[in-house]
C-alpha positions, 0 to 999 in steps of 0.5 A: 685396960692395960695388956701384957704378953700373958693377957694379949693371948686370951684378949685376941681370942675373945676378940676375935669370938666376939666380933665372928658373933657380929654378923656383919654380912655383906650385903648388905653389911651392917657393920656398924655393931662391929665397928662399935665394939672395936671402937670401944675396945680400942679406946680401952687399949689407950688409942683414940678412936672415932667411929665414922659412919658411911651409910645406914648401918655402916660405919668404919673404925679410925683409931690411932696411937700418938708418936712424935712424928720423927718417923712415917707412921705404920697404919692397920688396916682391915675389914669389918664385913663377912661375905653370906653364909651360904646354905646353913646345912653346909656348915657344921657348925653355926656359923656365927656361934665363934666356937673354940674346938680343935684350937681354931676359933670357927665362924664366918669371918674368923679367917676373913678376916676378923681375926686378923682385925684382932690380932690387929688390935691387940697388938696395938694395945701391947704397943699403948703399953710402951710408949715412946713411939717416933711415929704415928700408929693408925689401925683402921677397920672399914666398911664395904671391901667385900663388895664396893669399898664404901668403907676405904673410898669414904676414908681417902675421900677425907683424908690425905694419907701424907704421912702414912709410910706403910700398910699392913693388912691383915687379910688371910696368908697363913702368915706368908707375905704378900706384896702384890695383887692383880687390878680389875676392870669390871666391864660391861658391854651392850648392844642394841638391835631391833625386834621382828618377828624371828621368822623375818630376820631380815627386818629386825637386827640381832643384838644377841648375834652383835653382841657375840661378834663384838665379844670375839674381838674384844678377847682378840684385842685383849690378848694382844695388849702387852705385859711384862710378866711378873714375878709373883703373879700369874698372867692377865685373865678375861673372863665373860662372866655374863650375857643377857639379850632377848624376851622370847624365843621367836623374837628377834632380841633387840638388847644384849648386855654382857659383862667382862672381867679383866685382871691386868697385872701391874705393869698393864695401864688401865688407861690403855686397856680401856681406849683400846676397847673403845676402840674395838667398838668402832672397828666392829661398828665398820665391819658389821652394818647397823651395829651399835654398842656402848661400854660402861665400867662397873668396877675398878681396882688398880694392881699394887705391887710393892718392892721387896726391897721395901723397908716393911718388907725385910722387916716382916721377912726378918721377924717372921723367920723368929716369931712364927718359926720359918721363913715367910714367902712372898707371893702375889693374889689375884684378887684385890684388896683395899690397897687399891683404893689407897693407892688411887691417891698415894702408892704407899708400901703394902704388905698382906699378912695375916693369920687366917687360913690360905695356902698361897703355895698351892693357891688353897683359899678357905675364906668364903666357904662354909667351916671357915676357921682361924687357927688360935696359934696363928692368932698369937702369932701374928699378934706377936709380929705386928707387935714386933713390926710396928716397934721396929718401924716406929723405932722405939726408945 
């Protein structure tokens, strides 16, 4: 299949429509049909592409186009699961129906991020067209970013990424560019008691009571860690997200489990963070008798910022301004994408830049709700830049 201008536009479209038909909701994901009618549509548009699978109805799409290796190359990089739909009654439309009404393309997905993976795509298959290319194009699409990265952790498990200059991701921006996000460290605590009757307190030894001491100084020590304050993020976060401890009301609990999440910023070292809650533990363990506790991590993302004065940065700055018509912002998120999981083994340059619907100006998000929609211009748009972007940092002959 051979893409022009004129074709790309409805080729992006049925893209798009057919993959938001694929429910891919995560959990528990089964994203493979998705990947399997990428992987196909890829290889139509002239790239050579395998379909990897990571678990039982789970699978990722790597595909690349071949340049001479005279230049870094430049990877796609997507996701192929949807969170749920939530209640039905909500959605006024069915959620997996792809519909065009409007000039928006409706569905779950269609923002987060299943057209960006189409606009993606099909601008690799306009770059196919071309030829000539000093460096390697990679669009991939993973598995599991909704929830456990299984998808991107498989793939830095078995690949190297040497050779990889930089990244695009194509989660919703409304075609802003975003060049940092927050970390993670999901956190959980439990402690542990003794039961008695709770007419006899003196006999048992309250978890619940420990627990809520031990969580007082872990908000104390967190606020205290220091950070430099960054430019396009807001201020670390805690929140105590949840807390469960004992099986009846007039039994002394003996177990308390509570989670923690924290979103350092950059410039804050995981490392640091988790040895001074270690050690926040043990000062409790001093003040309070009989006290014992335990910290587990549950889930971790590194923060990744990328400089402004990277070279996928200007570009993508400076072909926005003519393709989608203004200037493109930077900004940062507070969530975290797979760039965290790349960056685990390499600190590539990363740019979030896509079509689907998110105001980052005022911090409007649509993905994750019901009547979740992706503008058709949008589409076009990003297409035509990824395009423009890729022929400029593969520098064509």
């Amino acid at each position: 299949m051979k893409l022009d201008s004129s074709s790309a536009k409805n080729e992006v479209i049925k893209l798009t429509q057919e993959l938001v038909r694929i429910k891919s909701v995560n959990p528990p994901g089964d994203e493979l049909p998705a990947a399997e009618l990428l992987a196909q549509r890829l290889k139509k548009y002239g790239l050579e592409t395998e379909v990897v699978e990571v678990g039982k109805n789970r699978a990722n799409v790597v595909a690349v186009l071949k340049g001479r290796e005279e230049r870094p190359a430049l990877m796609f990089n997507g996701h192929l699961d949807v969170v749920p739909i939530g209640e039905r009654e909500t959605w006024q439309r069915d959620p997996f129906s792809g519909d065009i009404v409007e000039n928006k393309i409706w569905g779950r997905g269609a923002s987060d991020m299943k057209g960006g993976i189409a606009a993606m795509s099909v601008a690799a298959g306009l770059l196919a067209t071309r030829g000539g290319l000093k460096g390697d194009l990679y669009v991939t699409a993973f598995a599991g970013e909704e929830s456990d990265s299984i998808g991107a952790k498989h793939y830095v498990e078995h690949n190297s990424l040497e050779g990889i200059g930089s990244i695009i991701i194509p989660e919703s921006t409304s075609l802003d560019i975003v060049v940092a996000e927050k970390g993670t460290l999901w956190l959980e605590f439990e402690t542990y008691g003794k039961s008695a009757h709770s007419t006899q307190p003196h006999i048992g030894i309250n978890a619940v009571e420990h627990m809520l001491t031990l969580l007082q100084m872990v908000k104390s020590a967190w606020e205290a860690i220091p950070y430099v304050p960054d430019r396009y993020l807001s201020p670390p976060t805690m929140n105590i997200a949840t807390i469960n401890g004992g099986i009846k009301t007039n039994s002394i609990p003996d177990r308390c489990v509570a989670t923690v999440d924290l979103r350092p910023v950059p410039n804050q070292s995981h490392d640091l963070i988790l040895s001074r809650m270690g050690e926040v533990i043990e000062e409790v363990k001093r003040k309070v008798p009989n006290f014992r506790a335990e910290m587990r991590v549950i889930n971790e993302r590194q923060p990744v910022a990328t400089d402004e004065r990277e070279e996928i940065v200007k570009v993508a700055k400076e072909l926005g301004s003519s393709i989608v018509g203004r200037d493109l912002g930077l900004f940062g998120v507070n969530f975290y994408t797979d760039a965290a999981i790349f960056a685990i083994k390499r600190k590539i340059p990363t740019i979030i830049l896509g079509p689907g619907e998110y105001d980052l100006k005022n911090n409007i998000y649509l993905g994750h709700q019901p009547n979740e929609y992706v503008k058709i211009e949008n589409l076009e748009k990003a297409t035509m830049l990824y395009l423009a972007i890729a022929e400029r940092m593969l520098k064509l002959t």
